[in-house]
VEXDREN-2710 file (C-alpha; in Angstrom, 1 decimal):
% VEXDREN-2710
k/r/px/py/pz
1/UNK/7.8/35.3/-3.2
2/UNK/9.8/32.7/-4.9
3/UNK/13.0/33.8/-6.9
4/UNK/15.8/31.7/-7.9
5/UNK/16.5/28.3/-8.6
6/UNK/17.6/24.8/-8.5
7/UNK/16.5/21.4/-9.5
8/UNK/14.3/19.3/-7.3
9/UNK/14.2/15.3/-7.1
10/UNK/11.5/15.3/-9.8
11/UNK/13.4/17.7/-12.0
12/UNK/11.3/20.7/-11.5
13/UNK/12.3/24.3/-10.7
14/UNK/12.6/24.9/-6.7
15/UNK/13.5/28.2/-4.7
16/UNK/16.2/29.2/-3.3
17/UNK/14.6/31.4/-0.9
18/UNK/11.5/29.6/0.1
19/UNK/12.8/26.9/2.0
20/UNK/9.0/26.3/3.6
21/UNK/8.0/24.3/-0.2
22/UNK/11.3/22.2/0.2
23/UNK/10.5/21.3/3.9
24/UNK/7.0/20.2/2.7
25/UNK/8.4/17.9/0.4
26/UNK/10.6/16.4/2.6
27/UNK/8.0/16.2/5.4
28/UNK/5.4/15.0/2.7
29/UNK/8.0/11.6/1.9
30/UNK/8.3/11.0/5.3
31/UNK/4.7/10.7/5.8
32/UNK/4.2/8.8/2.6
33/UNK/6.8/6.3/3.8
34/UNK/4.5/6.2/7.3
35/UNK/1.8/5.2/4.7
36/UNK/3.8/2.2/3.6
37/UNK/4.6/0.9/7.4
38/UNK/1.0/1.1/8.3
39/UNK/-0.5/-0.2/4.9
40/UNK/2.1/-2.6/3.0
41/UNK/4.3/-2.9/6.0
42/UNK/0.8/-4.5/8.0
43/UNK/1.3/-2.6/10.9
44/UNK/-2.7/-1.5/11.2
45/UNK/-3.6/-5.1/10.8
46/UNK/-6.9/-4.8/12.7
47/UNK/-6.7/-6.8/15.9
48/UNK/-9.9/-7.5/17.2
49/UNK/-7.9/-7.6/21.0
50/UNK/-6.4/-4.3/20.0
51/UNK/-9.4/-2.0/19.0
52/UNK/-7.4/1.5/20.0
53/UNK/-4.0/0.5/18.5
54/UNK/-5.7/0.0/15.1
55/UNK/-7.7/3.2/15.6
56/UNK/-4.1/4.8/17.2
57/UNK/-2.6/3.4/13.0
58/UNK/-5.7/5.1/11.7
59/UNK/-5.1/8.4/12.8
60/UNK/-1.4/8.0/11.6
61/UNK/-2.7/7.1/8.4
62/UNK/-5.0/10.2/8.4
63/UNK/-2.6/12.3/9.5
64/UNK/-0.3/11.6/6.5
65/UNK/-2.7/10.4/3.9
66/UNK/-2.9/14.0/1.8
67/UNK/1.4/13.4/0.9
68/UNK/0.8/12.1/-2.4
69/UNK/-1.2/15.1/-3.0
70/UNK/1.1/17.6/-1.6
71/UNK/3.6/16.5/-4.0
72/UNK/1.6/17.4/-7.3
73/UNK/0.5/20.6/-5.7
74/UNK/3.9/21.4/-5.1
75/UNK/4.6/20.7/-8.7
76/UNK/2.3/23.2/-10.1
77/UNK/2.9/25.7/-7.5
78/UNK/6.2/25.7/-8.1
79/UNK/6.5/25.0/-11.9
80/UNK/4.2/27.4/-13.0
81/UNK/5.9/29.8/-15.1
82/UNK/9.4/28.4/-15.3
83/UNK/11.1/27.1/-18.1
84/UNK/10.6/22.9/-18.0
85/UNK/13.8/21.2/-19.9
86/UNK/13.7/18.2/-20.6
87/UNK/17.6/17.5/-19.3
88/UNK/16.0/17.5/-15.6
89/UNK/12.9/14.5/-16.8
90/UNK/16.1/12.7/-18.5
91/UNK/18.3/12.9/-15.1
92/UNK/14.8/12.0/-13.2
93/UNK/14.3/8.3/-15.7
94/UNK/18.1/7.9/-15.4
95/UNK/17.8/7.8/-11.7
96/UNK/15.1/5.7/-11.6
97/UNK/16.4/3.2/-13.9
98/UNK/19.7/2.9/-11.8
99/UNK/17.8/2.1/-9.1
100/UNK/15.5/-0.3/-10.2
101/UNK/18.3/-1.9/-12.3
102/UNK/20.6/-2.1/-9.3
103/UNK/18.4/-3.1/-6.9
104/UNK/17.2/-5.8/-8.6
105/UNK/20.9/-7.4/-9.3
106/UNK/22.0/-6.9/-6.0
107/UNK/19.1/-8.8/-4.7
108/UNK/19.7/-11.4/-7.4
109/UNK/23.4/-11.9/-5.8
110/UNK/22.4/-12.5/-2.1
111/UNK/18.8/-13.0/-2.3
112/UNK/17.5/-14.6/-5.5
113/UNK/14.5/-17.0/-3.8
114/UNK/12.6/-13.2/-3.6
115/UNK/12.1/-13.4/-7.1
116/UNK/10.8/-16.8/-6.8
117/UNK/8.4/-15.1/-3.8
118/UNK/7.7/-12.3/-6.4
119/UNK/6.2/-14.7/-8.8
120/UNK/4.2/-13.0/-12.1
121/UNK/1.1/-11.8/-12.1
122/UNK/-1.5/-13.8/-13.6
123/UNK/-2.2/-11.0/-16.6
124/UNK/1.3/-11.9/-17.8
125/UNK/1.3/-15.6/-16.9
126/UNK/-1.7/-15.9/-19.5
127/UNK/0.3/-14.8/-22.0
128/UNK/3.3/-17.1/-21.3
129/UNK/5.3/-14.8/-20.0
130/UNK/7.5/-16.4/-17.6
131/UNK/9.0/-15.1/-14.6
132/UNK/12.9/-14.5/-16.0
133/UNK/10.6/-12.6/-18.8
134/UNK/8.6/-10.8/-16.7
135/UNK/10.8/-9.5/-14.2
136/UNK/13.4/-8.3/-17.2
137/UNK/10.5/-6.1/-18.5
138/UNK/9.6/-5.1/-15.4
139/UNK/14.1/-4.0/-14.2
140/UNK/14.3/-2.9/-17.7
141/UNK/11.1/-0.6/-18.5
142/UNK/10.3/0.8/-15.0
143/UNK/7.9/3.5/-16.2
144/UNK/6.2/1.3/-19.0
145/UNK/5.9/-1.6/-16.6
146/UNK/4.6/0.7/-14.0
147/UNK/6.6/0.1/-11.0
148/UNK/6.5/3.5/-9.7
149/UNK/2.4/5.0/-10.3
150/UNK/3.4/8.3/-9.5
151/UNK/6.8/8.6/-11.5
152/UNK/5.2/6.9/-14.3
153/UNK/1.9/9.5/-14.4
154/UNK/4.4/12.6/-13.9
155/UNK/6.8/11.5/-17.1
156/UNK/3.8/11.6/-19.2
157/UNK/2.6/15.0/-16.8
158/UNK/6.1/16.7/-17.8
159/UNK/5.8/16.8/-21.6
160/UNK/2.2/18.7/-20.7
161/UNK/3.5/21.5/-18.7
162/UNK/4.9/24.2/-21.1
163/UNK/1.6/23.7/-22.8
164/UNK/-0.2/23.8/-18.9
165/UNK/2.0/27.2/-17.9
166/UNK/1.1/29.2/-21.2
167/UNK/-2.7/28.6/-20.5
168/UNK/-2.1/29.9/-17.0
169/UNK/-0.5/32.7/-18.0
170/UNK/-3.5/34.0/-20.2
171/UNK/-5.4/33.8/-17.1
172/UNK/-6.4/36.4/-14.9
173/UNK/-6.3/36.2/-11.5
174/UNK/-10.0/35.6/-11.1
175/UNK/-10.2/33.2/-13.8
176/UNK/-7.5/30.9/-11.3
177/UNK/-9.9/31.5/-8.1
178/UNK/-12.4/30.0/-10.1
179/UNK/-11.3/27.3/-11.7
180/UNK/-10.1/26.2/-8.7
181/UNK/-13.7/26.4/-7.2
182/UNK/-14.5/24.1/-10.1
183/UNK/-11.7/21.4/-10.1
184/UNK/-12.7/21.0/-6.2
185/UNK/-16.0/21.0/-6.8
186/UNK/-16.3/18.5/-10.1
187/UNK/-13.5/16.0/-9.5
188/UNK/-13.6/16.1/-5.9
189/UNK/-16.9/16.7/-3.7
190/UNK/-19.4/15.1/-6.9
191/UNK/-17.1/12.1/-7.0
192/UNK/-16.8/11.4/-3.3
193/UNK/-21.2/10.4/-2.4
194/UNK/-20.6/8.0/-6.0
195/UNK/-17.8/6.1/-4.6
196/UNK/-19.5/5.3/-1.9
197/UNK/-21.5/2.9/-4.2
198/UNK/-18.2/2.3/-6.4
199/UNK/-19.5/4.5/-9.7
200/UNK/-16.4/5.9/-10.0
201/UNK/-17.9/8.0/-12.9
202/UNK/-14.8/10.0/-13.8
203/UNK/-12.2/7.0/-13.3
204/UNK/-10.0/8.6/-11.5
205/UNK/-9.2/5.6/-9.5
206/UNK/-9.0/7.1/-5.9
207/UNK/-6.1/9.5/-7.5
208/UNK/-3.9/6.6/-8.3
209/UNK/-4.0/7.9/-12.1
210/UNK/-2.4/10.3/-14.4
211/UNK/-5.4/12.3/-14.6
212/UNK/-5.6/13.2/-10.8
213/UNK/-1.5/14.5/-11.3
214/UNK/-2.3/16.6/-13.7
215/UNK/-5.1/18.2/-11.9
216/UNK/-3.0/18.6/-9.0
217/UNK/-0.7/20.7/-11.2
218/UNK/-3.5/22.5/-12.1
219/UNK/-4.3/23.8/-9.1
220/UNK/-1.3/24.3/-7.7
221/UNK/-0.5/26.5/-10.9
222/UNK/-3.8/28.1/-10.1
223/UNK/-3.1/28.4/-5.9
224/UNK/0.4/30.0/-6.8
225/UNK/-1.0/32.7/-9.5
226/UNK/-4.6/33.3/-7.7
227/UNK/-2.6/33.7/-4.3
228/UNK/-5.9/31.7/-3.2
229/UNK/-7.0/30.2/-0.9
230/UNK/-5.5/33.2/1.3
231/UNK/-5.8/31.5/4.7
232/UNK/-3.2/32.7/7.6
233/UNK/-1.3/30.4/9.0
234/UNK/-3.6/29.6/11.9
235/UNK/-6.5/29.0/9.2
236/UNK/-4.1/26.7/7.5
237/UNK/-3.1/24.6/10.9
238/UNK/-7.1/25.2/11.4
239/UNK/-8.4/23.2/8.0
240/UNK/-5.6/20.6/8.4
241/UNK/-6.9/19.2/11.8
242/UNK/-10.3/20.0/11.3
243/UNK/-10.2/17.9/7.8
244/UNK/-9.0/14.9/9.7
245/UNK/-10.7/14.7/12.4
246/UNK/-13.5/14.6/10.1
247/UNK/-12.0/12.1/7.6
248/UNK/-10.8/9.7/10.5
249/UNK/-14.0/10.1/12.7
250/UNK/-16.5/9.5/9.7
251/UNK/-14.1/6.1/9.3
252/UNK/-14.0/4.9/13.2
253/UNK/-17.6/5.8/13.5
254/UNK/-18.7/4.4/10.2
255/UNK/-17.2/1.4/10.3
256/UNK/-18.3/0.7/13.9
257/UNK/-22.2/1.5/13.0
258/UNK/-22.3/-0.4/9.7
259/UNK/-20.4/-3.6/11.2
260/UNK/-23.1/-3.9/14.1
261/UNK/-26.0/-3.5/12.1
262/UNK/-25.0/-4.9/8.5
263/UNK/-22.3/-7.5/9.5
264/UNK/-19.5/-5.6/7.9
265/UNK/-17.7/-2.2/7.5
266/UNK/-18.8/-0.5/4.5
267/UNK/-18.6/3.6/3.7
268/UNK/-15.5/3.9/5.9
269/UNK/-13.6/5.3/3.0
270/UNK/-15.7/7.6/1.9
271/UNK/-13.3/10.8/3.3
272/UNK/-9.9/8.3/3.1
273/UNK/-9.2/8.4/-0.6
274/UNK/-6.6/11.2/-2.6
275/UNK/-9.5/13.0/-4.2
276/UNK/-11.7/13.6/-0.7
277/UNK/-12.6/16.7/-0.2
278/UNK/-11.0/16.6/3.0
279/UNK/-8.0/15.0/1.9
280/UNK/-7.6/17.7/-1.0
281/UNK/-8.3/20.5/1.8
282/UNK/-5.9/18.8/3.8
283/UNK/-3.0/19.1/0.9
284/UNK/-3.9/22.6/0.1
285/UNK/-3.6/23.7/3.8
286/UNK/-0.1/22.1/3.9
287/UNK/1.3/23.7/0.7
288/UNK/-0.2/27.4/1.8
289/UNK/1.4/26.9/5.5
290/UNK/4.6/25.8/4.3
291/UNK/4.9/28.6/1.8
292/UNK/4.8/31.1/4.1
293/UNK/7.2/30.2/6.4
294/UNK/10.6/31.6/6.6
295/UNK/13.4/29.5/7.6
296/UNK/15.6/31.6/10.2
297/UNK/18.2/29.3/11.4
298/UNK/21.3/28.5/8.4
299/UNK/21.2/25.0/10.3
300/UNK/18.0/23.8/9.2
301/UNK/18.2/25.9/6.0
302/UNK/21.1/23.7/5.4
303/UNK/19.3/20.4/6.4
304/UNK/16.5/21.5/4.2
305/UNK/18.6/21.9/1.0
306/UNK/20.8/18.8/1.8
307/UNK/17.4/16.0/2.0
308/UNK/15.3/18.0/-0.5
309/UNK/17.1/17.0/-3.4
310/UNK/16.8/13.4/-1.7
311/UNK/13.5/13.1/-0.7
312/UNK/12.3/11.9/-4.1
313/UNK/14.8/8.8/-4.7
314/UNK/13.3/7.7/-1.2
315/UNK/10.0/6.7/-2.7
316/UNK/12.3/5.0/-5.6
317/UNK/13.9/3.0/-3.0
318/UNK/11.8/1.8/-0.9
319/UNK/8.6/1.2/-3.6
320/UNK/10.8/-1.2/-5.8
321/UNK/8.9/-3.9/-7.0
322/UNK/11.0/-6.6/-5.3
323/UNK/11.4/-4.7/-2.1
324/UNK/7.8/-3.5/-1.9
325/UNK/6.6/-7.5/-2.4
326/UNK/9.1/-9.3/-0.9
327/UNK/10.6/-7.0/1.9
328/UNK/8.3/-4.5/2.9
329/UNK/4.5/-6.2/2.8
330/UNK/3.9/-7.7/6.2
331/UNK/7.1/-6.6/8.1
332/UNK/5.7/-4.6/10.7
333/UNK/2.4/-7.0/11.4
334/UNK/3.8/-7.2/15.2
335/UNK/3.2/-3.5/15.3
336/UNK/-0.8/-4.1/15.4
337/UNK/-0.2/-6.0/19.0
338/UNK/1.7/-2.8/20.3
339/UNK/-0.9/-0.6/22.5
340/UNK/-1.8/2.8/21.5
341/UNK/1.0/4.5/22.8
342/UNK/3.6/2.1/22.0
343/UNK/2.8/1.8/18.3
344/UNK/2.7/5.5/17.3
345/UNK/6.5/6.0/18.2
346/UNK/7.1/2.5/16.8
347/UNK/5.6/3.4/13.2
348/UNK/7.4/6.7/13.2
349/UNK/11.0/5.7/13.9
350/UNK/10.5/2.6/11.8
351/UNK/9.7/5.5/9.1
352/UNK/12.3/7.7/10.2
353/UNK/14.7/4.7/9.6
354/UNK/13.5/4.1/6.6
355/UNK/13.5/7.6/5.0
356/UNK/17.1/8.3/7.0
357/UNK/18.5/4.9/5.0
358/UNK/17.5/5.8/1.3
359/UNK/18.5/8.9/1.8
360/UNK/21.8/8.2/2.8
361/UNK/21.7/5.8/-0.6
362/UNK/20.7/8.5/-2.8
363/UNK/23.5/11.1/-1.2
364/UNK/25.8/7.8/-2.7
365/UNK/24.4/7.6/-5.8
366/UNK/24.3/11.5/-6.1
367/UNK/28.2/11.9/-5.8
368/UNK/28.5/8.5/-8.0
369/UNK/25.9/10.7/-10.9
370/UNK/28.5/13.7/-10.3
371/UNK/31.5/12.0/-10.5
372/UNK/30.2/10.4/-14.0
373/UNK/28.7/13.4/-15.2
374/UNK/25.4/12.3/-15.3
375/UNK/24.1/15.9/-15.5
376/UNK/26.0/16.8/-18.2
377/UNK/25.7/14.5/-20.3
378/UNK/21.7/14.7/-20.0
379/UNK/22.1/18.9/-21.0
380/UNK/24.0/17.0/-24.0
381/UNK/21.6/15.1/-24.8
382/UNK/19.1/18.1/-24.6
383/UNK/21.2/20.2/-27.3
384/UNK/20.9/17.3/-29.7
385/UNK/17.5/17.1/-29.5
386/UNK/16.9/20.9/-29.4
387/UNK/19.8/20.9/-32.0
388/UNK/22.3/23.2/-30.3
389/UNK/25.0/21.1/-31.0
END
């Protein structure tokens, strides 16, 4: 049972107790940070020399692809019946503006030609919008600009929550078992045969939308009032590799079938997108294991509690515009020469790196917040608006 608690990296309630939910977020940034090393970062580049390695990056992608949705699980699961203020979404935007406000003047001090490399995207270039323009809108406005899709889809998620947790309460226990039946079944097994033929009849855009968020707080809401699905632990560890072994053997086999006898891979992705059934299973598996487990050892407890509060500003970092474009996308194409076994350990210390490096940045910029109050003076800010003060 969860009891007490503390803010998270996206500003929702977390327990004190249950440790397990807090090492699922941090496991699910690392794996969404693998995502980027073997997508943006080009290290699954398919190498027509290197068939296993890029099958090897495939099952690495696999492996982590259900992060994204562990995250808005974990949001309702753990926000459901707790008091949402909006203090903790004003100390979440102020973190993310820092960051995409420093970054982007620290790269224009040492390396300004990546915003030549950047460039505008032609949407904005048609409406003369030049690049000094562009890229101001872009530092200045991070969630109207969309740089971050997720952060920008749970701002707009936040201000729906109080409403979301009254509606839960009023339901019964059943009423949660089956509306999660019927969120899994509408908006994620009907959608999946349609894709296949891209009629994306719900636009939900692979899960890359608002929409798909707030679902995902909907059933986690639902999984942590329902107390359903009740696997065991084994039944969780069970679904999870079961679920990718389907999703990545439908892909290898797939692709190799269609690409002999139509020319090309189609219908690989069928099971690789955020609102697969598999992929959903996948999530739902993680969040049930992790909640049950009970951290023993005050070591790890105290790892745990030290990167959780971390974990968030790592996607921050890393995903900036400028460093996604012109840093990140193609740094790791030498990875997709690597064999099998070499490029495995190669993509997850590269991640490891990665995750380690932002999160020492955010511990920084977490003292620098304290030391100017940061917190405080977004609880001010609260009282004037709820006019307490």
């Amino acid at each position: 049972m969860i009891t007490g608690s503390q803010t998270d990296g996206t500003g929702s309630l977390v327990s004190r107790r249950n440790s397990g939910i807090d090492m699922l977020r941090i496991l699910s940034m690392f794996l969404i940070v693998i995502l980027h090393v073997l997508g943006q970062g080009g290290a699954m580049i398919r190498i027509s020399s290197h068939p296993s390695t890029y099958q090897a990056c495939w099952f690495l992608e696999t492996c982590a692809f259900c992060a994204v949705n562990c995250y808005g699980l974990i949001s309702g699961y753990v926000g459901r019946g707790t008091r949402l203020r909006i203090s903790r979404l004003l100390y979440l935007w102020l973190t993310v503006w820092f960051y995409s406000v420093s970054i982007a003047l620290i790269i224009l001090a040492f390396a300004p030609e990546l915003y030549v490399q950047a460039g505008v995207p032609k949407a904005f270039s048609d409406l003369f919008i030049g690049r000094e323009l562009y890229w101001t809108l872009k530092v200045l406005f991070p969630v109207s600009m969309k740089n971050y899709w997720y952060f920008s889809g749970y701002a707009a998620l936040f201000f729906l929550m109080p409403f979301i947790n009254r509606l839960f309460d009023q339901l019964t226990e059943k009423e949660c078992r089956r509306m999660l039946r019927v969120l899994f079944g509408i908006f994620s097994v009907w959608t999946m045969a349609p894709k296949a033929i891209t009629s994306d009849f719900l636009n939900l855009t692979s899960g890359y939308t608002f929409v798909w968020l707030l679902l995902l707080y909907a059933a986690g809401a639902c999984m942590r009032k329902s107390g359903y699905p009740g696997w065991k632990k084994r039944t969780c560890a069970a679904v999870y590799c079961v679920c990718i072994l389907i999703s990545w053997g439908w892909k290898m086999i797939i692709e190799d079938l269609t690409r002999a006898s139509l020319g090309k891979a189609v219908f690989g992705r069928m099971f690789m997108t955020y609102t697969s059934p598999t992929i959903v299973l996948c999530g739902a598996a993680l969040v049930v294991l992790f909640s049950k487990l009970e951290v023993r050892s005050s070591i790890l407890t105290a790892l745990v509690r030290f990167l959780a509060p971390l974990s968030f500003s790592v996607y921050i970092i890393h995903t900036h515009p400028l460093i996604w474009e012109c840093v990140l996308k193609g740094a790791f194409k030498s990875y997709s020469a690597l064999g099998p076994l070499q490029v495995i350990p190669a993509v997850l210390v590269t991640a490891l790196t990665i995750f380690l490096f932002c999160s020492l940045v955010d511990f920084v910029r977490l003292r620098l917040f304290d030391l100017l109050r940061v917190r405080d003076l977004c609880r001010l800010i609260e009282g004037k608006l709820e006019g307490r003060g």
